[in-house]
C-alpha positions in Angstrom: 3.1 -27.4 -16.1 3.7 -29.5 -12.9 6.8 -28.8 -10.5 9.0 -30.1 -7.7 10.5 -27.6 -5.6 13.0 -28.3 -2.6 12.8 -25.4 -0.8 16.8 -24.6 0.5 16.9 -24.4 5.0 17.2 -20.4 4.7 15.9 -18.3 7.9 12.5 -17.4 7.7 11.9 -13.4 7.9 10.0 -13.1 11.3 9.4 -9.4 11.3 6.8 -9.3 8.6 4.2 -11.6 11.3 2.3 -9.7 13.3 3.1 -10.6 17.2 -0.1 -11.9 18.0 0.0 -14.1 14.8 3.2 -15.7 16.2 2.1 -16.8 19.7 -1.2 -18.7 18.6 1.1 -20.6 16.6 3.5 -20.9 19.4 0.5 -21.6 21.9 -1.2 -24.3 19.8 1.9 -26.1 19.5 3.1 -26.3 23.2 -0.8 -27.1 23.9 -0.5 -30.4 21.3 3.0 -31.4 22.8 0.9 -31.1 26.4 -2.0 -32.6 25.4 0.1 -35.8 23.4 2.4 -36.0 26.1 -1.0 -36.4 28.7 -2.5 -39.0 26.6 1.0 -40.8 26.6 0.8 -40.8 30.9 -3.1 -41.8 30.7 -2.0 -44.4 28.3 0.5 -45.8 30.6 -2.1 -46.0 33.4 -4.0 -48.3 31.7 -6.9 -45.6 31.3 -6.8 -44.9 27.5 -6.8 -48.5 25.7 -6.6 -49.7 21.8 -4.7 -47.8 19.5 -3.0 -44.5 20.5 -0.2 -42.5 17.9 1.4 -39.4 19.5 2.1 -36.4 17.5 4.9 -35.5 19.2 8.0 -33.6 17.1 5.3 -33.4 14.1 3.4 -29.8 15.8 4.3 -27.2 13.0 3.1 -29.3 10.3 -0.4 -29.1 11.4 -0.4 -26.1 13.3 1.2 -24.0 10.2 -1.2 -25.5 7.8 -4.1 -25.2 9.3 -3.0 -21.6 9.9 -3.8 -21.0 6.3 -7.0 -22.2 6.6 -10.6 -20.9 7.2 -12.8 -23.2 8.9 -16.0 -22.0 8.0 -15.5 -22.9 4.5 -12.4 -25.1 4.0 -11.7 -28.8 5.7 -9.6 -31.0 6.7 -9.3 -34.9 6.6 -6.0 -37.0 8.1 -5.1 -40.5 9.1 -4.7 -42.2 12.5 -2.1 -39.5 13.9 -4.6 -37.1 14.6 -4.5 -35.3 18.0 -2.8 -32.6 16.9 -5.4 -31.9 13.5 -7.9 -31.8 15.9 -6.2 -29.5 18.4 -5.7 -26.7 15.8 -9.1 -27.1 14.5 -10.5 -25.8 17.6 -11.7 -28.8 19.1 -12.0 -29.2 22.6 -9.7 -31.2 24.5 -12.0 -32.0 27.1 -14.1 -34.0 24.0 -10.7 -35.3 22.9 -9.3 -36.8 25.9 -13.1 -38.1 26.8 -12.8 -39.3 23.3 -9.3 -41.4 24.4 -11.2 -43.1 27.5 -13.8 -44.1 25.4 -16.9 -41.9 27.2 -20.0 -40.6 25.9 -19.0 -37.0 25.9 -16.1 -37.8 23.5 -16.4 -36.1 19.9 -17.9 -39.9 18.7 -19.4 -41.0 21.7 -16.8 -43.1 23.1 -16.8 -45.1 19.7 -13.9 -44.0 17.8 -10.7 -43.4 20.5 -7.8 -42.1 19.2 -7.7 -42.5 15.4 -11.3 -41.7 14.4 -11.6 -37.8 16.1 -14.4 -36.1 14.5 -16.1 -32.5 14.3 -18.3 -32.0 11.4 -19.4 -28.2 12.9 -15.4 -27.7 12.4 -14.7 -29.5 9.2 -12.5 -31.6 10.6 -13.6 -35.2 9.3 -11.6 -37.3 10.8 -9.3 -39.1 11.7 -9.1 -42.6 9.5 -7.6 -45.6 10.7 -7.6 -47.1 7.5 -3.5 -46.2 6.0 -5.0 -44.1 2.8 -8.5 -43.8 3.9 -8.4 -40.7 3.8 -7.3 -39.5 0.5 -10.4 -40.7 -1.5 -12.7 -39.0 1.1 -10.9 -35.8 0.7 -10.9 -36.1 -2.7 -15.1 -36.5 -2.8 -15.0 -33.5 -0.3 -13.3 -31.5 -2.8 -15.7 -32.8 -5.6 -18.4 -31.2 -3.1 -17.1 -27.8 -2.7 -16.2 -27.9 -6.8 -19.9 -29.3 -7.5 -21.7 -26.8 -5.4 -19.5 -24.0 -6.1 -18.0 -22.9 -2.8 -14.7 -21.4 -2.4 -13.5 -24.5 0.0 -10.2 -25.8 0.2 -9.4 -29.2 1.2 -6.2 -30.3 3.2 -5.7 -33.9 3.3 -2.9 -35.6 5.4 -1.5 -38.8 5.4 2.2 -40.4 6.4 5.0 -42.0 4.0 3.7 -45.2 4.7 0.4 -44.2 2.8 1.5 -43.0 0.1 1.8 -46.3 -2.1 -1.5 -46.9 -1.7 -3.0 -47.7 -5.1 -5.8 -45.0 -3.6 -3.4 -42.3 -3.4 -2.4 -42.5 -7.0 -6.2 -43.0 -7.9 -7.1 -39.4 -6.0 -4.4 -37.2 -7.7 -5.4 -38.5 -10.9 -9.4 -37.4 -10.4 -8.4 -34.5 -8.6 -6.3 -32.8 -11.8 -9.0 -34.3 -14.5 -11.7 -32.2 -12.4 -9.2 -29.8 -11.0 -10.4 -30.0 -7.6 -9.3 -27.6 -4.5 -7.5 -30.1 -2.7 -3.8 -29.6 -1.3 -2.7 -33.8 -0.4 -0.2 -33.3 2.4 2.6 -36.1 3.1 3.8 -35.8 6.6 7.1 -37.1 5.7 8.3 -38.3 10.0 11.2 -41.0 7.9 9.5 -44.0 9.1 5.9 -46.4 8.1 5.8 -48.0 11.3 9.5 -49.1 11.8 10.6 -49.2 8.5 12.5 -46.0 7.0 11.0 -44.6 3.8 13.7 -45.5 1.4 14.0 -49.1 2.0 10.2 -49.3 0.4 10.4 -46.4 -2.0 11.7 -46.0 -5.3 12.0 -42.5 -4.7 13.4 -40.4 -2.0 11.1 -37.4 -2.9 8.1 -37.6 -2.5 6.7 -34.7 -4.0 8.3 -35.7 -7.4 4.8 -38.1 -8.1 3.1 -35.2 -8.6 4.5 -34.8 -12.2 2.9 -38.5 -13.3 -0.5 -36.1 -12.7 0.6 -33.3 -14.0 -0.3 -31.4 -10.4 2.0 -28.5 -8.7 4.2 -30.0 -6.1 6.6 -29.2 -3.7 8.9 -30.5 -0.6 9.5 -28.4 2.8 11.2 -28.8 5.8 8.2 -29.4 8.7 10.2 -28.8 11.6 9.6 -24.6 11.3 6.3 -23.5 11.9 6.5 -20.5 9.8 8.4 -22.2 6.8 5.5 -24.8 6.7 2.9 -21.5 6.6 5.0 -20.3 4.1 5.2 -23.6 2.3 0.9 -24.4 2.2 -0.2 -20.5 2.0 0.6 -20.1 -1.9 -0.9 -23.7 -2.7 -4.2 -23.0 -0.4 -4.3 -19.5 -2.9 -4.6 -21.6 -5.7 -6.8 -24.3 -4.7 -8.7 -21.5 -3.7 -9.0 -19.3 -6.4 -8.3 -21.5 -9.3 -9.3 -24.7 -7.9 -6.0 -26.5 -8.6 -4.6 -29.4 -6.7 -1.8 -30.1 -5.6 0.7 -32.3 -3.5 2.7 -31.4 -0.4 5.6 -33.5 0.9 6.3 -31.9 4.5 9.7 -33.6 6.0 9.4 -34.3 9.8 9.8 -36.5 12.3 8.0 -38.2 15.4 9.8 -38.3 18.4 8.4 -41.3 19.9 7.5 -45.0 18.5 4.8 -45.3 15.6 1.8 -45.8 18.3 2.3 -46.6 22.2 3.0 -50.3 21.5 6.1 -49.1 19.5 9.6 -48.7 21.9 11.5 -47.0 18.2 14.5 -49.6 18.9 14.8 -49.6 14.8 16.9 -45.5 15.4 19.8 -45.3 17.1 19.6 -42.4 20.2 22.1 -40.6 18.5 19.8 -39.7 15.4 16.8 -38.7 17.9 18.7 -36.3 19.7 19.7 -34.7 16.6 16.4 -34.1 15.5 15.1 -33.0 18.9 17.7 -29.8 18.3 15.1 -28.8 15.7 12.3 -29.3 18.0 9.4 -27.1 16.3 7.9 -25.8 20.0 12.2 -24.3 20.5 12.9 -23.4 16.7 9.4 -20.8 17.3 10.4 -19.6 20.9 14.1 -18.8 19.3 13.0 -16.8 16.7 10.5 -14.7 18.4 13.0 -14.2 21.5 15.6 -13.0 18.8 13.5 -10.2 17.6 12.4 -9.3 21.3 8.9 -10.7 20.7 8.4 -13.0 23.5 10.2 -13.2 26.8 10.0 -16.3 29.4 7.0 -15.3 31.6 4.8 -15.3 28.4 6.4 -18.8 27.5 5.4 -19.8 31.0 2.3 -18.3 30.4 1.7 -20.5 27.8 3.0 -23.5 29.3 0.7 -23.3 32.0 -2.3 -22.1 30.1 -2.0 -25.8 28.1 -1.4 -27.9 31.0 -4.1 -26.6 32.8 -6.4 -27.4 30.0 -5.0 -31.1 29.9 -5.8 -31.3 33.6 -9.0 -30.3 32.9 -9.6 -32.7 30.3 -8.4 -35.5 32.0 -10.8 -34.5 34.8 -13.6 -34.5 32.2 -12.6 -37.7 31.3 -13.1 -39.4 34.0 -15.9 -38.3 35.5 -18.0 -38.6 32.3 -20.3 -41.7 31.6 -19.5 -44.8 29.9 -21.5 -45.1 26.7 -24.8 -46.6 27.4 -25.1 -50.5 25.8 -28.0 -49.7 23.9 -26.0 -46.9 21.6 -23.4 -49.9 20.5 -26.5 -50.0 18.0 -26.6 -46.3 16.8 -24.3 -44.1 14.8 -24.5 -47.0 12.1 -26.2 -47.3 8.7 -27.0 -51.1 8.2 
């Protein structure tokens, strides 16, 4: 029998996470806010062009999914906001940010930039920058890992502005006929571009259209790392195990425009710096300081470690090739 769930705000127990457990989370997060904020400054420079959507107030969802995840068997798939995906499945920013300035020794050559990062080695299959793209390709991925009998789980992602796509509606459908391992993720952030969810919705929760398919569904609050771990780890166990689907709605928020072009003037300030109180990177840093599990020169630590890395990948960038003319024919199939 399919279910919603609303999980209440309550504080998450920190003492059963082991320490070390804590600060990757903590560590992958502040390197994603580094990294997106980097891009944002290249960006302005006039050295990354095209598209370019920060991740920046959306770290925990990612991060505390993907925490649930093991690479070498499961995958993950997500729209055009897809820096921080990347990021926590272990790609390299140096290929990322190459990636951004559109060089050879980005993760597709130079030919994708910002919404089409790519890692088949990590199962991490993009980045789509088609709204919905996506879902059908995760659901075929799924299909894979049912067909062949692996014990993969898929995690697919896509914003509330995807989720009336007729392809969305198609996907959950296929996935509970064939009961496939696939968890479909809405990264709730309140806005499709510049438009707020529930001007274009008939409903408010999203998680609630898993009923029409009869699949197990759930809403969280995506602002705390550990509730969003909490929140994917039981539905990752069942995909797993008894290769049931299901949907996620994750409620979060961006803290900048819809993509670089975007100055947000559709939210007043007073509603941003309301939400930037529940910033993900502080909420973590709070808890763990609370139990006496972190103190400010590891946090500096940290900080340092990830801009370092952003430095570095910047310098990558730049100093690596422009893609050669003749490979503007390769990488395609007609």
């Amino acid at each position: 029998m399919s279910k919603t769930q609303t999980k209440d705000a309550s504080k998450i127990d920190i003492k059963k996470y082991d320490k070390s457990f804590l600060e990757k989370l903590l560590e992958q997060m502040i390197l994603v806010r580094r990294f997106e904020e980097k891009a944002g400054q290249m960006y302005g420079m006039k050295k990354i062009g095209g598209f370019c959507h920060l991740y920046i107030g959306q770290e925990a969802v990612s991060t505390g999914t993907i925490a649930a995840l093991d690479l070498k068997s499961d995958y993950v798939l997500t729209g055009y906001r897809d820096h921080g995906h990347a990021l926590n499945c272990g790609m390299d920013p140096k290929s990322l940010m190459a990636e951004l300035f559109g060089k050879v020794t980005g993760c597709s050559r130079g030919k994708g930039g910002s919404m089409h990062m790519f890692d088949a080695e990590k199962h991490m299959l993009g980045g789509n920058g088609i709204v919905g793209g996506q879902i059908p390709v995760a659901t075929g991925v799924a299909f894979k890992i049912k067909y062949l009998g692996e014990k993969g789980v898929v995690l697919c992602y896509f914003g509330d502005g995807a989720i009336h796509q007729g392809a969305f509606h198609e996907s959950l459908n296929l996935a509970k006929i064939w009961q496939l391992p696939v968890v479909y993720i809405c990264e709730n952030n309140m806005f499709g571009m510049g438009t707020h969810f529930e001007r274009v919705s008939s409903t408010s929760d999203f998680a609630a259209m898993g009923k029409s398919y009869n699949i197990q569904s759930k809403q969280i609050e995506g602002m705390d790392v550990l509730e969003v771990y909490e929140g994917i780890s039981d539905l990752v166990k069942s995909a797993r195990e008894k290769s049931e689907p299901a949907l996620l709605e994750i409620k979060t928020y961006r803290y900048k425009g819809h993509s670089m072009s975007d100055p947000a003037k559709y939210r007043t300030k007073e509603e941003l710096e309301a939400y930037k109180k529940k910033d993900p990177i502080l909420i973590l840093i709070h808890q763990m300081k609370e139990e006496a599990l972190i103190d400010d020169n590891k946090i500096e630590e940290l900080e340092n470690k990830a801009k370092l890395l952003c430095d570095e990948a910047v310098e990558y960038a730049e100093q690596s090739e422009e893609p050669p003319i003749g490979t503007i024919y390769e990488d395609i199939l007609v």
